[in-house]
C-alpha positions as CSV (number, residue, x, y, z in Angstrom):
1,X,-52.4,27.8,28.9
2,X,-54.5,29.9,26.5
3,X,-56.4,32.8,27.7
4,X,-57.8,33.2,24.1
5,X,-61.8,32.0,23.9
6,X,-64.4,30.9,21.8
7,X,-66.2,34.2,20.2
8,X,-62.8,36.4,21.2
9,X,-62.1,38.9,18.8
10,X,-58.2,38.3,18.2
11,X,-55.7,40.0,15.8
12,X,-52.5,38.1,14.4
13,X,-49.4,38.5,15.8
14,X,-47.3,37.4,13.3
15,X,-47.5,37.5,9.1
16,X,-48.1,34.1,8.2
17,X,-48.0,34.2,4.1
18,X,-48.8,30.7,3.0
19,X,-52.7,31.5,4.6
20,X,-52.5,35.0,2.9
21,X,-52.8,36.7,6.5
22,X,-50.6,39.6,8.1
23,X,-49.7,40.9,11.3
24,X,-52.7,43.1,12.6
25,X,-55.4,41.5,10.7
26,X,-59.0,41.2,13.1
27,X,-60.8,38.1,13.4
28,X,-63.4,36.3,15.7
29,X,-62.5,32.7,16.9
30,X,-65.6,30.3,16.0
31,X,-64.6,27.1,17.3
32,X,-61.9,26.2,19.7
33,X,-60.3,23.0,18.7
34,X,-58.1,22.1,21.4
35,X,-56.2,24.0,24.3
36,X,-53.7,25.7,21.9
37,X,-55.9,25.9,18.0
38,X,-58.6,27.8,17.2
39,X,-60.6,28.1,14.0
40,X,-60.7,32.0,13.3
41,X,-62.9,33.9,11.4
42,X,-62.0,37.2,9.0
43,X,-64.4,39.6,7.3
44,X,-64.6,42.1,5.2
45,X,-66.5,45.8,6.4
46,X,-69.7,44.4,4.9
47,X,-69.3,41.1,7.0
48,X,-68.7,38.9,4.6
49,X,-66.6,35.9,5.0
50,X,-63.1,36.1,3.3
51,X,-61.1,33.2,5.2
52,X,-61.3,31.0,8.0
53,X,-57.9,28.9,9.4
54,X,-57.0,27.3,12.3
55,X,-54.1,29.2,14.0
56,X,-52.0,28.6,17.3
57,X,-52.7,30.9,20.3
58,X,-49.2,31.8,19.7
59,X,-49.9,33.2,16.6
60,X,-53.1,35.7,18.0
61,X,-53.8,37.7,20.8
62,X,-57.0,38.7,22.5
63,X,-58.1,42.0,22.2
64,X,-60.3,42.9,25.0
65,X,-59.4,42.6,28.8
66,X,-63.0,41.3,29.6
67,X,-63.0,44.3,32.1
68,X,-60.3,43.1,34.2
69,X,-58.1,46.2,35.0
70,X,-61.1,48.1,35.9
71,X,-62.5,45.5,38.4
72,X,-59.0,45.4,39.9
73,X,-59.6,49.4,40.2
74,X,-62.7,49.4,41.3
75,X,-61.3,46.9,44.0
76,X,-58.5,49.5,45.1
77,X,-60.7,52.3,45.5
């Protein structure tokens, strides 16, 4: 199951060339469209628009914790 959500900022994991996108590239998912796709948004620095696709969860990864490893820190203290 996907931990990836709707508004997540995600990068790409892997170069996928036929959508112009490589490995590293930062987007925000806008819609998710079933447990494993997601339409995801790029920008450029002046936030404009410069591609949207709908990629696999296997194909991003989250990047933010939502806080996780310092509640379980906070918890252990």
């Amino acid at each position: 199951m996907s931990q990836i959500k709707l508004l997540d900022t995600v990068a790409v994991v892997v170069d996928i060339p036929h959508l112009g996108l490589t490995a590293g590239e930062v987007g925000a998912v806008v819609e998710e469209l079933g447990r494993d796709a997601f339409e995801v948004e790029f920008v450029d620095p002046d936030g404009t628009t410069y591609a949207t696709h709908t990629l696999r969860a296997s194909q991003l990864m989250a990047l933010h914790t939502r806080g996780e490893a310092l509640k379980l820190r906070a918890g252990a203290a």
